[in-house]
N, C-alpha and C positions, 0 to 999 in steps of 0.2 A: 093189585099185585105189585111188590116190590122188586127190584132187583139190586142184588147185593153183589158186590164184586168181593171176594176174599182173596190177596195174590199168599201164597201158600213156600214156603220151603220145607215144607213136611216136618220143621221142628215142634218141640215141644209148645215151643215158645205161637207158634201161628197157629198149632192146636187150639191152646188157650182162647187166641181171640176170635177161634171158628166158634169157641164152643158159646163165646159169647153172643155171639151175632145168633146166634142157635137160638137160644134163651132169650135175648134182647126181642126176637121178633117171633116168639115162641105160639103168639094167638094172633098173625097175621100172616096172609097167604105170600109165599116168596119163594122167588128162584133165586138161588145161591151160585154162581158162578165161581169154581174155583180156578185159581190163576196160577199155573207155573213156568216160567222161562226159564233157558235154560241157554248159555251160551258156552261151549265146552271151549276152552283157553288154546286146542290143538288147534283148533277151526280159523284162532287168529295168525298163525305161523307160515308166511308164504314161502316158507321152505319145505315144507311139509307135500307131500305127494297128496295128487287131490283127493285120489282112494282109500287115503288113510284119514285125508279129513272127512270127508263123507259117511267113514266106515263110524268114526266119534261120535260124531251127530248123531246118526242114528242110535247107537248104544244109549247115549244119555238120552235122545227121545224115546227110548223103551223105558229107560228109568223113571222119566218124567212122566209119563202115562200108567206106568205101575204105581207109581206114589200115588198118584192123584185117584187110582181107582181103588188102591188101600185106604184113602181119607174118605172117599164116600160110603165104604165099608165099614169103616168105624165108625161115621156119622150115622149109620141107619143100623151100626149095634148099639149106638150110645143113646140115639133120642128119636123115639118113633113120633111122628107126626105128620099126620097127612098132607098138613097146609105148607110143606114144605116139598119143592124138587131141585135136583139139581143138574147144572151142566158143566162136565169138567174143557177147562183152556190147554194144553199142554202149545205151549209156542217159543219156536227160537227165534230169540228177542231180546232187547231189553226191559226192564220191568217196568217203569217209567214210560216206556216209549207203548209196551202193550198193554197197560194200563188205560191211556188216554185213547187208546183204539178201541178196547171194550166200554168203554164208557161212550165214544161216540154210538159204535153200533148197537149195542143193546142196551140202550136206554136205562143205565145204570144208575140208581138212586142212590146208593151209597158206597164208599170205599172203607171196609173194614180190616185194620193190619193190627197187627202186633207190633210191640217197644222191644227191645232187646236188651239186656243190663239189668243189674243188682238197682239200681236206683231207677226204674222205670219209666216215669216220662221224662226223667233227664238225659236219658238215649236220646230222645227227639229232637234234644236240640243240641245234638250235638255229633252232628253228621250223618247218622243212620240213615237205610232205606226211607225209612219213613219222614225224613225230612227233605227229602230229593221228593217223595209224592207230595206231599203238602204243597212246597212249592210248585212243582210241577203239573197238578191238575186246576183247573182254570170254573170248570164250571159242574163240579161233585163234589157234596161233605166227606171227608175223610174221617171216619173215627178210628185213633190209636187204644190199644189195650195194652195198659202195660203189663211187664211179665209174671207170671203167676195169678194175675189180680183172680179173686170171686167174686162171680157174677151177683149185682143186686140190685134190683128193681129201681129206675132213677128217681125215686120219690122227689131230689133235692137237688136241680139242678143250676149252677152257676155262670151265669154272662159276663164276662170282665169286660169292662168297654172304659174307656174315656170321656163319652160324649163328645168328642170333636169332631165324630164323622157323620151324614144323616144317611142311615139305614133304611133299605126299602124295605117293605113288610114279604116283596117276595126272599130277599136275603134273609131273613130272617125266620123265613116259614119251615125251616130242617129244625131249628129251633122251637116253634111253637108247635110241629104236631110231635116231638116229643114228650111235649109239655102237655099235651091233651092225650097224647098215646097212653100214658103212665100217673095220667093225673098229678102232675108233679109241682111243686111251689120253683120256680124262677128267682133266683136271687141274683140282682144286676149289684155286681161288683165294681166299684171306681176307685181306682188305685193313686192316690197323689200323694207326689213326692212331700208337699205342704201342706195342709188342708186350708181349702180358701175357697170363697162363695165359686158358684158355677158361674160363667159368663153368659150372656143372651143366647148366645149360640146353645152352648152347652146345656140348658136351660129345655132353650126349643128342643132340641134333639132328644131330653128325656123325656121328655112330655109327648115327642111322637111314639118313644118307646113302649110308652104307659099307654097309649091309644091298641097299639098293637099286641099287647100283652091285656088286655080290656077282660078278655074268658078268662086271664090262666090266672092264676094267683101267685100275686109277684112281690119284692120286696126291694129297695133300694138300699145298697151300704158303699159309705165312702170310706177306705180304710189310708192309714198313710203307710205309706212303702218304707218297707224293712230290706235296707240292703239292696235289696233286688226287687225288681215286679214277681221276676219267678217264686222268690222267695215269701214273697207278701201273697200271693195265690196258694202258696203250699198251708201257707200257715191257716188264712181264710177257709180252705177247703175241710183241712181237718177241724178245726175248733166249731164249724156247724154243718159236721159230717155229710157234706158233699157227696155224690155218690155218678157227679157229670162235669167238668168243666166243656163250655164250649166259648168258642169268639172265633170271631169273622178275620179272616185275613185277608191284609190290604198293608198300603206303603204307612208306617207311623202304626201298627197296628201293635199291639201288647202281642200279638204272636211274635209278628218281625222282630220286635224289641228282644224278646227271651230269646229269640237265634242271635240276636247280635250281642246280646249282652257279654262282659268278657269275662272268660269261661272262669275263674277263680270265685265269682258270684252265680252262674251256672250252676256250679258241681254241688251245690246247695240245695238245689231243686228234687226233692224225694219225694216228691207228690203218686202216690198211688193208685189213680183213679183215672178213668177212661178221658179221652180230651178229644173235642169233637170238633173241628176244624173247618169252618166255614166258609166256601171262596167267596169275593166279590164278587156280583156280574159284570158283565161289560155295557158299553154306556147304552147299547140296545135294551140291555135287558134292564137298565135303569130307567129309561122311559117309561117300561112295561111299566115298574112296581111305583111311578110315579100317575102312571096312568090308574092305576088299581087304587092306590092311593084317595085319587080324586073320587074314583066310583063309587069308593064305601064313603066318604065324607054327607 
């Protein structure tokens, strides 16, 4: 049974990437958690009389409760399926902050949002909500939808990496059971500024990739960066129709890189496909996948 966190502002736009997480997990048993906070601006005014703050709060947590029982309403007019229930969140909060509460207590497997903008995952890097989660959740996959996108089966999914860093196989496992979920081919993407032999390191590190990738069917491409990383991912994803980007985020990471990139090279990024956003664990939980490691060896 999975659990999906969806945080929701009843637009169009988090429609969209309900309806995908809908689809996405369409023959697998899951509770859909939808998520709305809600902090009315009167609530911050200490001049304000407390009965009229209180009287706010309330109003908008009627709002917030009425949305959220109209989206399970159109959820079970739009797509009948048994292997699906839901539980609606309505909380005054910040989104970020009750995010990483539902993620503690209910054992949340995935964070599914939506991208905001004409240019889709270029929203994400470029302040939105969803780059405040990204960074902000420490140990759940985040997957962004950009806006409008149609849903389609991830047959082709892409890993950008460097090989600088060594990846546990538990890090990596949001990655490999989508790759089994959907039967899907893995295309490990290396983006260099040059093209120039791997180092020993970089070497090792694919070669644990390929251990770990051993079921799925996988493919290695070194491309040289166009302008931007961002930029050199948009190109890569469309020219062998992509239909997933994912990569791990950590310090040096091609995530981090595209949020720091400077925005003139940014607003270049028109990539239209879902991006699936994977934390590092922490050094506990590196032991774990180092331990796991040694088991299957």
């Amino acid at each position: 049974m999975r659990n999906i966190l969806i945080p929701t502002d009843f637009s169009e736009n988090a429609w969209n990437a309900t309806k995908y997480a809908l689809e996405l997990f369409a023959d697998e048993e899951c509770v859909f958690h939808l998520l709305n906070t809600y902090t009315p601006s009167i609530a911050h005014s200490r001049f304000m009389a407390s009965t009229v703050v209180y009287g706010a709060e309330d109003a908008t947590q009627r709002n917030s409760r009425k949305g959220l029982e109209s989206q399970v309403l159109r959820i079970q007019e739009t797509f009948e399926n048994k292997k699906h229930s839901f539980r609606t969140i309505s909380s005054f909060s910040l989104l970020v902050d009750e995010i990483k509460e539902q993620i503690k207590e209910e054992a949340i497997d995935l964070v599914v949002t939506g991208t905001k903008g004409a240019s889709g995952l270029e929203e994400v890097f470029m302040g939105s909500n969803t780059v405040r989660i990204i960074k902000a959740v420490k140990d759940c996959p985040v997957l962004a939808i950009p806006q409008n996108f149609e849903f389609e089966t991830p047959s082709e999914i892409a890993f950008a990496t460097d090989f600088n860093r060594f990846y546990t196989v538990s890090e990596l496992q949001p990655l490999i059971e989508m790759a089994h979920t959907f039967n899907a081919a893995v295309r490990i993407v290396h983006v260099q500024y040059e093209i120039k032999a791997l180092t020993e390191l970089q070497q090792f590190n694919l070669s644990m990739l390929r251990k770990y990738l051993a079921e799925v069917e996988h493919y290695v491409h070194t491309v040289s960066e166009l302008n931007s990383v961002s930029k050199t991912l948009e190109v890569f994803t469309d020219e062998l129709d992509i239909h997933l980007l994912a990569m791990l985020n950590y310090q040096h990471s091609y995530m981090e890189r595209m949020t720091r990139e400077p925005v003139v090279k940014r607003v270049a990024f028109h990539t239209q496909i879902p991006l699936l956003v994977i934390p590092e664990l922490g050094m506990s939980n590196h032991s774990k996948g180092k331990k796991e490691l040694s088991l299957s060896n």
